[in-house]
PDB file as gemmi writes it, atoms N, CA and C in Angstrom:
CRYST1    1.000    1.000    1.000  90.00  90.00  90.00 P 1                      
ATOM      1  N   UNK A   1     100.354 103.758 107.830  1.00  0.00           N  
ATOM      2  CA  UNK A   1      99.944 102.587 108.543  1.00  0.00           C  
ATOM      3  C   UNK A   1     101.064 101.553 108.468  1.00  0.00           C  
ATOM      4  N   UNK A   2     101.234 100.482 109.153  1.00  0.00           N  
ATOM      5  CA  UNK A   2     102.479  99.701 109.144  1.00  0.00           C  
ATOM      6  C   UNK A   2     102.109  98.231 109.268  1.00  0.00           C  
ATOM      7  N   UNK A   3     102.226  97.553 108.563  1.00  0.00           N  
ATOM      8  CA  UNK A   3     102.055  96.489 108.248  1.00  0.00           C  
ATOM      9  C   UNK A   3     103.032  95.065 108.299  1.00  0.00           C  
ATOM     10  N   UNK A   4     103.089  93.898 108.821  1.00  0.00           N  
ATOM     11  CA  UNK A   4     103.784  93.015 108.277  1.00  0.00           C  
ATOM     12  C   UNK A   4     103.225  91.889 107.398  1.00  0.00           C  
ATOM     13  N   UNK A   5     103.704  91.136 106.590  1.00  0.00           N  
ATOM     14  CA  UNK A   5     103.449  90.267 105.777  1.00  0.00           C  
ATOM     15  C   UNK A   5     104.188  88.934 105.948  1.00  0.00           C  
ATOM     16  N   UNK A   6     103.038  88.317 106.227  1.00  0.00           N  
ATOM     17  CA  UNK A   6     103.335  86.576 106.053  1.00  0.00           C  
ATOM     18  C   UNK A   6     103.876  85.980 105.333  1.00  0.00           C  
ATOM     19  N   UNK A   7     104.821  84.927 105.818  1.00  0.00           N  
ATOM     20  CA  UNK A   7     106.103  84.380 104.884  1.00  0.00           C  
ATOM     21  C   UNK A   7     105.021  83.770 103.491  1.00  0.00           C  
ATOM     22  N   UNK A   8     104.174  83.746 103.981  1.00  0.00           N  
ATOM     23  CA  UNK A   8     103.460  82.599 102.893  1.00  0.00           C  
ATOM     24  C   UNK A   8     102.877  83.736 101.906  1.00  0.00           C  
ATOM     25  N   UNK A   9     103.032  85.033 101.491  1.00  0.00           N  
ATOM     26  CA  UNK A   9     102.720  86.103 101.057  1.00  0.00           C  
ATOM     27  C   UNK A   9     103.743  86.372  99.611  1.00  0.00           C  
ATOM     28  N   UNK A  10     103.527  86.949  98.513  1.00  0.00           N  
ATOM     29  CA  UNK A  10     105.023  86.954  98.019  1.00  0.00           C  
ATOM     30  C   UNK A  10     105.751  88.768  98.719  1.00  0.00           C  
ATOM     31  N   UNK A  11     106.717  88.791  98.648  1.00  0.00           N  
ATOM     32  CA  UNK A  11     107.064  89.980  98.833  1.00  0.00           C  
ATOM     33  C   UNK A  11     107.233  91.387  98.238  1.00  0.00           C  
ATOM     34  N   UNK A  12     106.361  90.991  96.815  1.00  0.00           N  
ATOM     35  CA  UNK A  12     106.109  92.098  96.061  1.00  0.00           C  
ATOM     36  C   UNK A  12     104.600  92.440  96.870  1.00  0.00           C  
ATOM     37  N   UNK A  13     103.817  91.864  97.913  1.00  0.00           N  
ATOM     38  CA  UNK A  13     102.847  92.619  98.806  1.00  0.00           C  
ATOM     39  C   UNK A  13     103.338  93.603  99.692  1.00  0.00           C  
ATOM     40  N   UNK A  14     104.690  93.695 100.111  1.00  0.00           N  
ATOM     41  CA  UNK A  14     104.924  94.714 100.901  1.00  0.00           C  
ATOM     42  C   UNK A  14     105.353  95.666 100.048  1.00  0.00           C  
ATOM     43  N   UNK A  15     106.101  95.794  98.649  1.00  0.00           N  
ATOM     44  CA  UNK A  15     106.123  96.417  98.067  1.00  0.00           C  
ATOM     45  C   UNK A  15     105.158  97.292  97.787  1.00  0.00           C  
ATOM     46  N   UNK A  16     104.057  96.800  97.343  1.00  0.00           N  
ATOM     47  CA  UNK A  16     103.011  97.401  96.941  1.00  0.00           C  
ATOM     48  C   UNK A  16     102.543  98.351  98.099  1.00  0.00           C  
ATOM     49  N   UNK A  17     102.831  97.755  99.132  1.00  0.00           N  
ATOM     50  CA  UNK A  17     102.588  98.534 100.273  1.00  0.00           C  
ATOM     51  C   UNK A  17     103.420 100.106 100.901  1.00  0.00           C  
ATOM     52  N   UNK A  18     104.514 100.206 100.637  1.00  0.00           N  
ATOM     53  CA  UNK A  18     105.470 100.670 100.348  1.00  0.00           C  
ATOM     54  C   UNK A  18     105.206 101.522  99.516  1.00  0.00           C  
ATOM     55  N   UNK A  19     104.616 101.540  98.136  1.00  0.00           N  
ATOM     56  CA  UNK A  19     104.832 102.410  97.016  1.00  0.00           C  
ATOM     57  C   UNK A  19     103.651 103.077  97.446  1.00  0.00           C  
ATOM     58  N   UNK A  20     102.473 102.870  98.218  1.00  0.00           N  
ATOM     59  CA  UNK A  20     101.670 103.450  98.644  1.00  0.00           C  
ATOM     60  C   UNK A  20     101.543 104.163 100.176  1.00  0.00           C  
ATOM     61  N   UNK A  21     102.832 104.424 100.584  1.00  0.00           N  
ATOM     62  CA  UNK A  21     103.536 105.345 101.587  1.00  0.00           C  
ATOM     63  C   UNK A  21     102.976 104.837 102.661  1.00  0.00           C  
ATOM     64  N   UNK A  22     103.327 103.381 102.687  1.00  0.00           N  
ATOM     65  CA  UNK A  22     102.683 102.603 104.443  1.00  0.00           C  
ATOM     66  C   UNK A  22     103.963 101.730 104.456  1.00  0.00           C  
ATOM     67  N   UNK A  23     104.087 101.541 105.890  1.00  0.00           N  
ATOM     68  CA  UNK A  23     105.364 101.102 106.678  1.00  0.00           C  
ATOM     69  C   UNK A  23     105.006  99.370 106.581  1.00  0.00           C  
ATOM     70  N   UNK A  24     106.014  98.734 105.622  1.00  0.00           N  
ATOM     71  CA  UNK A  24     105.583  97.574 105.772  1.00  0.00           C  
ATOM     72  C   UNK A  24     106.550  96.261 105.677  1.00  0.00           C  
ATOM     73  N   UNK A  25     106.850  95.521 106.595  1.00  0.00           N  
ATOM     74  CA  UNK A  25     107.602  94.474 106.775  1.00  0.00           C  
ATOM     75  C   UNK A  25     107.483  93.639 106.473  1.00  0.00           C  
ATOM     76  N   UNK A  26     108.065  92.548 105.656  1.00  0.00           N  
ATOM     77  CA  UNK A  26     108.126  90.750 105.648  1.00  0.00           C  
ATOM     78  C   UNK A  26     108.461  90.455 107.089  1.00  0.00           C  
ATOM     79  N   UNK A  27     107.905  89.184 107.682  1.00  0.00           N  
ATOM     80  CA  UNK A  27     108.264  88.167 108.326  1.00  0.00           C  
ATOM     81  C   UNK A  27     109.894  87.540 108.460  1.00  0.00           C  
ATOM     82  N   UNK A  28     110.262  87.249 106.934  1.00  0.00           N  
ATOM     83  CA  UNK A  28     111.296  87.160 106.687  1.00  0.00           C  
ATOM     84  C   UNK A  28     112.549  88.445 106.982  1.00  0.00           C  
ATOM     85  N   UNK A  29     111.958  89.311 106.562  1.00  0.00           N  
ATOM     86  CA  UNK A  29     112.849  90.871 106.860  1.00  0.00           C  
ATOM     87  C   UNK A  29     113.459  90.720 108.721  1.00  0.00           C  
ATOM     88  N   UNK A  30     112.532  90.109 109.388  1.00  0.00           N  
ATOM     89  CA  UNK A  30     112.671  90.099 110.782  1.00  0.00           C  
ATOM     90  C   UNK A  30     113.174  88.774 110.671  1.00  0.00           C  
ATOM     91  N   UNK A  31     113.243  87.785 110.356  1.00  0.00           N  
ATOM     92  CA  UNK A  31     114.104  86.304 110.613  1.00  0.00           C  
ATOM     93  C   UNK A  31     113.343  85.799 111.307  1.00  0.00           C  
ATOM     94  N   UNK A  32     111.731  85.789 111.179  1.00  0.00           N  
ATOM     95  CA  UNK A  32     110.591  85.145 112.026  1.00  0.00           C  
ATOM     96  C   UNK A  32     109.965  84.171 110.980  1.00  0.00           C  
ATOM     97  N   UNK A  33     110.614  83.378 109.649  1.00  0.00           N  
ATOM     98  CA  UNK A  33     110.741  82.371 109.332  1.00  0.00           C  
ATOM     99  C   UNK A  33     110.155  81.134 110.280  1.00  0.00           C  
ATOM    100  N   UNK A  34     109.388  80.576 110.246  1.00  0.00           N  
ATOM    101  CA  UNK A  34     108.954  79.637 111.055  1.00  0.00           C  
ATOM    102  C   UNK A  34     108.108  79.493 112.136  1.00  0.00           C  
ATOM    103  N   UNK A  35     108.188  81.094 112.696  1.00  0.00           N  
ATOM    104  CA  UNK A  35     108.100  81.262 113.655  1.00  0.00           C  
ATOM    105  C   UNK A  35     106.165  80.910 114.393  1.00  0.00           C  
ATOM    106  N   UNK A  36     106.036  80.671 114.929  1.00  0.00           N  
ATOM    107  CA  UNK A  36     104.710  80.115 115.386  1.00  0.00           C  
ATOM    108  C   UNK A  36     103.560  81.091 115.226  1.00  0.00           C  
ATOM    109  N   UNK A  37     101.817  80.812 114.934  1.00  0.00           N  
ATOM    110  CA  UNK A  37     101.436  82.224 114.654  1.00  0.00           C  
ATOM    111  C   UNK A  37     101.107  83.259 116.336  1.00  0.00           C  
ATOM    112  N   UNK A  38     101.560  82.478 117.122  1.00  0.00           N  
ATOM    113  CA  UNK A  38     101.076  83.482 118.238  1.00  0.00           C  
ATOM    114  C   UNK A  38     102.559  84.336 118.715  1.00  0.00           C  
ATOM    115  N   UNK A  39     103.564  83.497 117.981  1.00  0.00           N  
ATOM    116  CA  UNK A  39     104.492  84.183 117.666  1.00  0.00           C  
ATOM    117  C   UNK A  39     104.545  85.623 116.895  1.00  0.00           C  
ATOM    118  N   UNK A  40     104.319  85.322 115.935  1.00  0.00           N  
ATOM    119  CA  UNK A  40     104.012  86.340 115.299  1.00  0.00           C  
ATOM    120  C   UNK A  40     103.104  87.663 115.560  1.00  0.00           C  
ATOM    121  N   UNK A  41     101.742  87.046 116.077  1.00  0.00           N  
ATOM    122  CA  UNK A  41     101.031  87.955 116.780  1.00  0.00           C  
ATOM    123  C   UNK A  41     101.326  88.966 117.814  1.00  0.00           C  
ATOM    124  N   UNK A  42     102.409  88.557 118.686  1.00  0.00           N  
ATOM    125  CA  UNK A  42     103.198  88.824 119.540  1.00  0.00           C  
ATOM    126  C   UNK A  42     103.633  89.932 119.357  1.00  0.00           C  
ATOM    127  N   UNK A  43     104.850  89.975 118.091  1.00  0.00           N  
ATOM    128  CA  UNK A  43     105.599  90.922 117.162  1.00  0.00           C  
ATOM    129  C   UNK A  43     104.943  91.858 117.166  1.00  0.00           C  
ATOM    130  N   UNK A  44     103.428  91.758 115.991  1.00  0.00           N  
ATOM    131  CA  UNK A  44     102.545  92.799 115.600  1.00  0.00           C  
ATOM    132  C   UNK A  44     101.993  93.514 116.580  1.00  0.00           C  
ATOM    133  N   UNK A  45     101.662  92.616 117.829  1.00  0.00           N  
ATOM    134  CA  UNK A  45     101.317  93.947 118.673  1.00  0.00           C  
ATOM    135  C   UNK A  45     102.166  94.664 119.524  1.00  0.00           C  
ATOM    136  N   UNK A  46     103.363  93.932 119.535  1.00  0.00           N  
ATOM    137  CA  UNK A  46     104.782  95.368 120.020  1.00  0.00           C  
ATOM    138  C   UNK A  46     104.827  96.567 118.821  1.00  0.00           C  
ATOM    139  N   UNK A  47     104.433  95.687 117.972  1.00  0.00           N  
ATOM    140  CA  UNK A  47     105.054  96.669 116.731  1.00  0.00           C  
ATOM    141  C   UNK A  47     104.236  97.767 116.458  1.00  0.00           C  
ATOM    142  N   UNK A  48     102.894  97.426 116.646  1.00  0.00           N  
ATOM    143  CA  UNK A  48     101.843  97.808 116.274  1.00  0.00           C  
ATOM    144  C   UNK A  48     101.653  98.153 114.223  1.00  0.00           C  
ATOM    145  N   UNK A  49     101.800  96.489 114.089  1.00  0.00           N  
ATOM    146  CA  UNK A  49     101.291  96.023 112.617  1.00  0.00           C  
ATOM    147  C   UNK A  49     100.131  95.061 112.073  1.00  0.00           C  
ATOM    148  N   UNK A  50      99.782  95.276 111.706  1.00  0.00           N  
ATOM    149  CA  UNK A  50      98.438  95.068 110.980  1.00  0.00           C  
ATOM    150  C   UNK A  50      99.347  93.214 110.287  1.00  0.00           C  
ATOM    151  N   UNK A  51      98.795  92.141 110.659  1.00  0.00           N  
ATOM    152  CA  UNK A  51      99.144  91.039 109.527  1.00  0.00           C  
ATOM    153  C   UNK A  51      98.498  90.907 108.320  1.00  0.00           C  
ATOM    154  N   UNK A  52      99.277  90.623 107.585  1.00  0.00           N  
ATOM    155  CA  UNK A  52      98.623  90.464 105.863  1.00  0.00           C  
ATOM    156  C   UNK A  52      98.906  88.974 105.670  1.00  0.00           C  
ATOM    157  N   UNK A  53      97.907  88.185 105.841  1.00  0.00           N  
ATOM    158  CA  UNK A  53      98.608  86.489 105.422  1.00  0.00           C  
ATOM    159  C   UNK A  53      97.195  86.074 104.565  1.00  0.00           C  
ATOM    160  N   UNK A  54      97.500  84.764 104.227  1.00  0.00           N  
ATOM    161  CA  UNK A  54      97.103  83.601 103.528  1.00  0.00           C  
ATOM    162  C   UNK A  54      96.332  82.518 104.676  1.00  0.00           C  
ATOM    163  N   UNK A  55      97.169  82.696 105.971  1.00  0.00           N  
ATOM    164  CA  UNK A  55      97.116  81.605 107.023  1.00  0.00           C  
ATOM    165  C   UNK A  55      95.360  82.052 107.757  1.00  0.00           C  
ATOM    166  N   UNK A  56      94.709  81.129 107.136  1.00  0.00           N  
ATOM    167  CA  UNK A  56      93.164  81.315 107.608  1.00  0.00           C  
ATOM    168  C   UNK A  56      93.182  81.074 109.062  1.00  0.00           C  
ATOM    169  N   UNK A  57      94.091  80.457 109.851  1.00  0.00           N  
ATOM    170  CA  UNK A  57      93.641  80.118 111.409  1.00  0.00           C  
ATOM    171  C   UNK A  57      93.911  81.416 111.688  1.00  0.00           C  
ATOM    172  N   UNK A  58      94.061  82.844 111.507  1.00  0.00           N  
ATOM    173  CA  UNK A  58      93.602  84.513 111.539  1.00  0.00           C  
ATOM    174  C   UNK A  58      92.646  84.703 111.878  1.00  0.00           C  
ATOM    175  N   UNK A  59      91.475  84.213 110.785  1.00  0.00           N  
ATOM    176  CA  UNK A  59      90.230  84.634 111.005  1.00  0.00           C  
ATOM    177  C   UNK A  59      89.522  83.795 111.936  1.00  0.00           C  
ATOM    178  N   UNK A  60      89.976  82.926 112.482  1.00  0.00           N  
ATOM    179  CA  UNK A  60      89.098  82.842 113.765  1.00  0.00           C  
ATOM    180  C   UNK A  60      89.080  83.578 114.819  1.00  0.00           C  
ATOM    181  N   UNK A  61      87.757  84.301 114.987  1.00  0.00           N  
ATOM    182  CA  UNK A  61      88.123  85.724 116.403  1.00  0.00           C  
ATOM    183  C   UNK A  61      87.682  85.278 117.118  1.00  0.00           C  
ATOM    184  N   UNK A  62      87.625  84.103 117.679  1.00  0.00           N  
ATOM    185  CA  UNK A  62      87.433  83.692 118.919  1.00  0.00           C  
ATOM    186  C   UNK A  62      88.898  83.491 119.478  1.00  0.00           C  
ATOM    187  N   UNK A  63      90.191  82.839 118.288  1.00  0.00           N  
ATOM    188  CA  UNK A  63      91.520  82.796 118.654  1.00  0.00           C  
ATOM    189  C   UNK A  63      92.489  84.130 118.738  1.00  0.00           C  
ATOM    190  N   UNK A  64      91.516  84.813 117.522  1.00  0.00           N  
ATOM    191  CA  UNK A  64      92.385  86.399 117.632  1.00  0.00           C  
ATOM    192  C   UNK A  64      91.452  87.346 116.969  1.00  0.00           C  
ATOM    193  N   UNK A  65      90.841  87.323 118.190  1.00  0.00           N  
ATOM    194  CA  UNK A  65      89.879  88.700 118.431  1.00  0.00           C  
ATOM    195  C   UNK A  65      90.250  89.953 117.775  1.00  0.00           C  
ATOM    196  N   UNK A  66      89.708  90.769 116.948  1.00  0.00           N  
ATOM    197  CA  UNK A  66      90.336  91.839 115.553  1.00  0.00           C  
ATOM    198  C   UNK A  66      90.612  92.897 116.755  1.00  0.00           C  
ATOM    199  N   UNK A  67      89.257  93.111 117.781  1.00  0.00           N  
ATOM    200  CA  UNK A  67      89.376  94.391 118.837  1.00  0.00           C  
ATOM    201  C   UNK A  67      90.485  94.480 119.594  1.00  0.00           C  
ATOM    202  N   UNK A  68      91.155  93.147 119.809  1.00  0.00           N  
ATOM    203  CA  UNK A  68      92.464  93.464 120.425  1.00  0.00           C  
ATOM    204  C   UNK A  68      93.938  93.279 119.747  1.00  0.00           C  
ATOM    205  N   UNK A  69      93.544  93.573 118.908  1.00  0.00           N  
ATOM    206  CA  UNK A  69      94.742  93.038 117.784  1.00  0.00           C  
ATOM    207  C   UNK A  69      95.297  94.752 116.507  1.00  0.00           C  
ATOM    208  N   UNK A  70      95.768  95.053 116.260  1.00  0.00           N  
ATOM    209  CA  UNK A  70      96.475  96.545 115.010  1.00  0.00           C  
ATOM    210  C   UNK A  70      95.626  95.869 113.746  1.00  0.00           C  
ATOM    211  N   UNK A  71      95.174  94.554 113.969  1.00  0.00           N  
ATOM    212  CA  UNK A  71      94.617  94.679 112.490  1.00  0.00           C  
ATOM    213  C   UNK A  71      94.800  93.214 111.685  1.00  0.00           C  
ATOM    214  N   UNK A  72      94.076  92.583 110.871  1.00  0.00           N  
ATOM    215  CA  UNK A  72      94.358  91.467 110.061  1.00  0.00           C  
ATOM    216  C   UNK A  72      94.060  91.641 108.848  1.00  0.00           C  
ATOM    217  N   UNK A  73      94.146  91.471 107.700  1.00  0.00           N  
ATOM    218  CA  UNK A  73      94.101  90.810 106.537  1.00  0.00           C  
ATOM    219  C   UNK A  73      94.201  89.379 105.922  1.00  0.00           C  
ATOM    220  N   UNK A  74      93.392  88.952 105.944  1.00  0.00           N  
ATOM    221  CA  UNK A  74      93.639  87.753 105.768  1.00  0.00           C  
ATOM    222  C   UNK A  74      93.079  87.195 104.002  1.00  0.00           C  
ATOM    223  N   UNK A  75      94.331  86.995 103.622  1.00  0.00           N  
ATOM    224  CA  UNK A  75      93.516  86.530 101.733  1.00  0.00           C  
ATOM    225  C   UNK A  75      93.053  85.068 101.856  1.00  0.00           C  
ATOM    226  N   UNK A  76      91.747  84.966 101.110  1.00  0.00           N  
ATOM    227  CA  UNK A  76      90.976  83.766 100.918  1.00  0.00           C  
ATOM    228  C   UNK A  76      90.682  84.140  99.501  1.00  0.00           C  
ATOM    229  N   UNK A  77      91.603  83.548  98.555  1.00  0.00           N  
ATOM    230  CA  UNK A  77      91.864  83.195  97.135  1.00  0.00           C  
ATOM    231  C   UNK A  77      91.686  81.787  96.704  1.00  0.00           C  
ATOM    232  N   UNK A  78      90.967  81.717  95.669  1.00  0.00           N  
ATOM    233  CA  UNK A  78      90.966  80.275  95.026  1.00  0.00           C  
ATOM    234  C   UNK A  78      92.550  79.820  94.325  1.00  0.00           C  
ATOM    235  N   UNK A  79      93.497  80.705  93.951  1.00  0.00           N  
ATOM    236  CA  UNK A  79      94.458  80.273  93.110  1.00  0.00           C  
ATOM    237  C   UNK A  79      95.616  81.334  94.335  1.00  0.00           C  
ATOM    238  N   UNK A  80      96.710  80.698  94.679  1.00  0.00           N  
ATOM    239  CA  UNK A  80      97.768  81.233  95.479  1.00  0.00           C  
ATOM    240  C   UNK A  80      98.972  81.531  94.391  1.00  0.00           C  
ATOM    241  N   UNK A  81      98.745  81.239  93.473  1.00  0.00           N  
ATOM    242  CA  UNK A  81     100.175  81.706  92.562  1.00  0.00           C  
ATOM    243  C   UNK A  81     100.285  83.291  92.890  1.00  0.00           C  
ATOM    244  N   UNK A  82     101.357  83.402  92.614  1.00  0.00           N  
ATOM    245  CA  UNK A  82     102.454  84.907  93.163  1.00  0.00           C  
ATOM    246  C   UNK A  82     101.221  86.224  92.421  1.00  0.00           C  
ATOM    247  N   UNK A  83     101.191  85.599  90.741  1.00  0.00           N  
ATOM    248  CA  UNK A  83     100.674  86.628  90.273  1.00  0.00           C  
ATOM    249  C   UNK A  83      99.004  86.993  90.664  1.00  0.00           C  
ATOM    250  N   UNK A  84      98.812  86.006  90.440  1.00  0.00           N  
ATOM    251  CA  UNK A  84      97.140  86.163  91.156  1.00  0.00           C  
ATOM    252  C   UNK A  84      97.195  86.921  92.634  1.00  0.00           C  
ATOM    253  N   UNK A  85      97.737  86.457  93.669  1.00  0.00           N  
ATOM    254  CA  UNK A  85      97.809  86.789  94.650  1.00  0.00           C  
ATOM    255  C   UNK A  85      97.997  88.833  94.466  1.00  0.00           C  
ATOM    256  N   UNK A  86      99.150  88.936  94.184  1.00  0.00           N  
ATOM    257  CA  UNK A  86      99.703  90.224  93.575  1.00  0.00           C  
ATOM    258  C   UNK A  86      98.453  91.420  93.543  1.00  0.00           C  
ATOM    259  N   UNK A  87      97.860  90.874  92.066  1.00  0.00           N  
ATOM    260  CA  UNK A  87      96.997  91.437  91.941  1.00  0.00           C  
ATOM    261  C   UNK A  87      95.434  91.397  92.339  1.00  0.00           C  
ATOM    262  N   UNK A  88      94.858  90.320  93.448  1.00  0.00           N  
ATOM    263  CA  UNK A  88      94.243  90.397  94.056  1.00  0.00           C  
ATOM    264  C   UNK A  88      94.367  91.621  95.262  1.00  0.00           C  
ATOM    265  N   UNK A  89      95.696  91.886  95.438  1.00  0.00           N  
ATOM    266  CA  UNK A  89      95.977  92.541  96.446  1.00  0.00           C  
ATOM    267  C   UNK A  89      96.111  94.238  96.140  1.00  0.00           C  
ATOM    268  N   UNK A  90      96.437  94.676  94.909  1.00  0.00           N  
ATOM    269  CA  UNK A  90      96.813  95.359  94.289  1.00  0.00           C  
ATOM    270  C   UNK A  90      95.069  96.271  94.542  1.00  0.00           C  
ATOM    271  N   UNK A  91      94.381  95.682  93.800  1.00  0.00           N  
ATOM    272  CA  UNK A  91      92.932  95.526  94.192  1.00  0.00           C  
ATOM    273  C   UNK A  91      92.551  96.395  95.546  1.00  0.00           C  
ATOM    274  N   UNK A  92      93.528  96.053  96.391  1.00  0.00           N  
ATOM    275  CA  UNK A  92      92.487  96.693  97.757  1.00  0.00           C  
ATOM    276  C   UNK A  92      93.280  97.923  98.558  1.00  0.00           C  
ATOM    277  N   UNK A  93      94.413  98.090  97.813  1.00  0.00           N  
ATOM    278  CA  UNK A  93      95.351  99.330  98.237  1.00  0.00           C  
ATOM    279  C   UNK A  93      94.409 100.224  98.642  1.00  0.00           C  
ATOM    280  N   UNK A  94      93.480 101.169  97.083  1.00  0.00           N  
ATOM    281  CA  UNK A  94      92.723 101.738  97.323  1.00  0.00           C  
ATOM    282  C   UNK A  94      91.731 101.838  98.672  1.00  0.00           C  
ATOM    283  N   UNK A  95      91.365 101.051  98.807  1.00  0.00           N  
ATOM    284  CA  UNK A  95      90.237 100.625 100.151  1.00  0.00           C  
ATOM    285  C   UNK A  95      90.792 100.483 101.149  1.00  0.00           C  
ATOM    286  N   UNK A  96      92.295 100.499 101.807  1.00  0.00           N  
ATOM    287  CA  UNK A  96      92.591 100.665 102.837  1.00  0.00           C  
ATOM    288  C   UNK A  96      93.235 102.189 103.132  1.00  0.00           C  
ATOM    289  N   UNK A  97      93.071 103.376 101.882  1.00  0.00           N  
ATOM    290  CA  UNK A  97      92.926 105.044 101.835  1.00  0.00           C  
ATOM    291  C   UNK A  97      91.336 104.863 102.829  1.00  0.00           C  
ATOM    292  N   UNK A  98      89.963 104.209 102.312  1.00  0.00           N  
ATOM    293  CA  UNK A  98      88.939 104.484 102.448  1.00  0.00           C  
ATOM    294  C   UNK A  98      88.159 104.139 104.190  1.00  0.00           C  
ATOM    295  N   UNK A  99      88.833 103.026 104.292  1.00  0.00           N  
ATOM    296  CA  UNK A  99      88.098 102.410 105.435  1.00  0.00           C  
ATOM    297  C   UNK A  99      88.623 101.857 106.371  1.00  0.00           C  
ATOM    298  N   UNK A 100      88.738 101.911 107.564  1.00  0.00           N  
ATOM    299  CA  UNK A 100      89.823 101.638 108.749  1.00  0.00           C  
ATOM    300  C   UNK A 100      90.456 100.549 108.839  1.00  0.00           C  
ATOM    301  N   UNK A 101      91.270 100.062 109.165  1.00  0.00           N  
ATOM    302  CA  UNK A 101      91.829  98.693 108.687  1.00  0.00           C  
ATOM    303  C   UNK A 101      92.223  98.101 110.564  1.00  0.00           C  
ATOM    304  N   UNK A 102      92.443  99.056 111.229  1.00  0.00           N  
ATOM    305  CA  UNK A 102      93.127  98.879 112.601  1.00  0.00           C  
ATOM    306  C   UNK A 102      91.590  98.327 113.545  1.00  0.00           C  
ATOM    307  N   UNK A 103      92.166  97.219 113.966  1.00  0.00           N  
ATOM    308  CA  UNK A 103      91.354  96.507 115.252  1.00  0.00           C  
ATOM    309  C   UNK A 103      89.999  95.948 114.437  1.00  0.00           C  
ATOM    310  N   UNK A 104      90.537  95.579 112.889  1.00  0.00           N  
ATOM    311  CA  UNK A 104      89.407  94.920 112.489  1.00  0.00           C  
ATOM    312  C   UNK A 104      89.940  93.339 111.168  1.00  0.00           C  
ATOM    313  N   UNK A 105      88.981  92.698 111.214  1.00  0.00           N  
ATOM    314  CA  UNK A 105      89.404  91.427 110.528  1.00  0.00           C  
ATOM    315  C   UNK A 105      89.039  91.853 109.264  1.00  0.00           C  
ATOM    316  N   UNK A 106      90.049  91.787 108.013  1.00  0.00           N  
ATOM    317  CA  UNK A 106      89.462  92.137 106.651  1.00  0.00           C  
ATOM    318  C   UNK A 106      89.323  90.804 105.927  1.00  0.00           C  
ATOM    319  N   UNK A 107      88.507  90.126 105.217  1.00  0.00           N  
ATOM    320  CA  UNK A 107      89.003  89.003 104.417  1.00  0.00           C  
ATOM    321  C   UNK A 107      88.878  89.374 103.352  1.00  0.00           C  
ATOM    322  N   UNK A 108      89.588  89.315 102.849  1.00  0.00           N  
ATOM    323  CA  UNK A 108      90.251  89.642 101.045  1.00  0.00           C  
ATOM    324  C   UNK A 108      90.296  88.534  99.869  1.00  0.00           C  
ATOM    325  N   UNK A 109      89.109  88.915  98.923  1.00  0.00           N  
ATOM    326  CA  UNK A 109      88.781  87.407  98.219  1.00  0.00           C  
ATOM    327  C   UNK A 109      88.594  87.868  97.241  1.00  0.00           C  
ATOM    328  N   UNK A 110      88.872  87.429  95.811  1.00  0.00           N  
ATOM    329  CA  UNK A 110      88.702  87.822  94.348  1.00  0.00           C  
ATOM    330  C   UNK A 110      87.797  88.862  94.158  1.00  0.00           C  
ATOM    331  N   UNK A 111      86.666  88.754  94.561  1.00  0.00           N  
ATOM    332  CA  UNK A 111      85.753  90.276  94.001  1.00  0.00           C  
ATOM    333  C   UNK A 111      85.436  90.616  95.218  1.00  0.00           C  
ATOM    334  N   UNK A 112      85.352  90.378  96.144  1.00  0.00           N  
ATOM    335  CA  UNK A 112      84.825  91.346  97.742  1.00  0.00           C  
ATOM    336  C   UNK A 112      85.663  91.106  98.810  1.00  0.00           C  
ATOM    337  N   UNK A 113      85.813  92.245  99.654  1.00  0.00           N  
ATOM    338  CA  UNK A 113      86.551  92.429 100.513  1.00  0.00           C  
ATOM    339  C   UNK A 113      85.337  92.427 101.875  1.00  0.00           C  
ATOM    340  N   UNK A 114      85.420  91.711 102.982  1.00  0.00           N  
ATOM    341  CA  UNK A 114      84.470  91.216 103.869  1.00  0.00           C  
ATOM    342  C   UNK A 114      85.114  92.138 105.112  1.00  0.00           C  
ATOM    343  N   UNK A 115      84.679  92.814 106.194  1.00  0.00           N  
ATOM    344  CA  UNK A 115      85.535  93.573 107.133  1.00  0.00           C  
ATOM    345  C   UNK A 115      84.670  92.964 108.490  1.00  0.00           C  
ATOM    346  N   UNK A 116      84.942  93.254 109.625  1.00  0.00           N  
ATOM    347  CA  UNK A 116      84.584  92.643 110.544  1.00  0.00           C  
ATOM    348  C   UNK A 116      85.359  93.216 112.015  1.00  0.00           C  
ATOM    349  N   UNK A 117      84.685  93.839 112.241  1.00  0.00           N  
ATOM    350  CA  UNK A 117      84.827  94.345 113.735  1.00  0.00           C  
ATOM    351  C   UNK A 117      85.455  93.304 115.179  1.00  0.00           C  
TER     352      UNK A 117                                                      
END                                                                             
């Protein structure tokens, strides 16, 4: 599966992604630093990548509908430090072996993972 990750992400998330044999990009890796989120959206669906961010204006599917989109992740964490984040994320590797991740909104939060068509 192929993934990119939001600047606001640390980049040991694509790692993790990576060590678990999925195709996965920083934001930064592409020099899309700054870049606007419909910008970005843009990218992911040439690319056909799934976003992994922090940036909650994601989960509004009225702005970006999951059915027409490779996929979101979006983390809703109480604490954003690197390590928390990390291993919040670390957390759901497993569950994206289990359950489809493409053309759907995941929200990713300390003990439950919320999915959404």
């Amino acid at each position: 599966m192929k993934f990119k990750i939001d600047e606001n992400l640390p980049v040991e998330i694509a790692e993790l992604l990576r060590s678990a044999h999925h195709d996965a990009m920083t934001v930064m890796d592409q020099g899309l630093r700054g870049a606007d989120d419909r910008h970005i959206i843009d990218v992911c669906l040439q690319e056909g990548r799934v976003l992994v961010t922090l940036d909650m204006d994601f989960a509004d599917v009225h702005a970006y509908p999951p059915q027409q989109l490779p996929g979101l992740m979006v983390l809703r964490v109480r604490w954003q430090d690197k390590c928390h984040l990390i291993a919040v994320f670390r957390r759901v590797i497993p569950l994206i072996e289990q359950e489809p991740v493409e053309r759907r909104l995941w929200i990713i939060e300390e003990t439950r993972v919320r999915i959404r068509d």
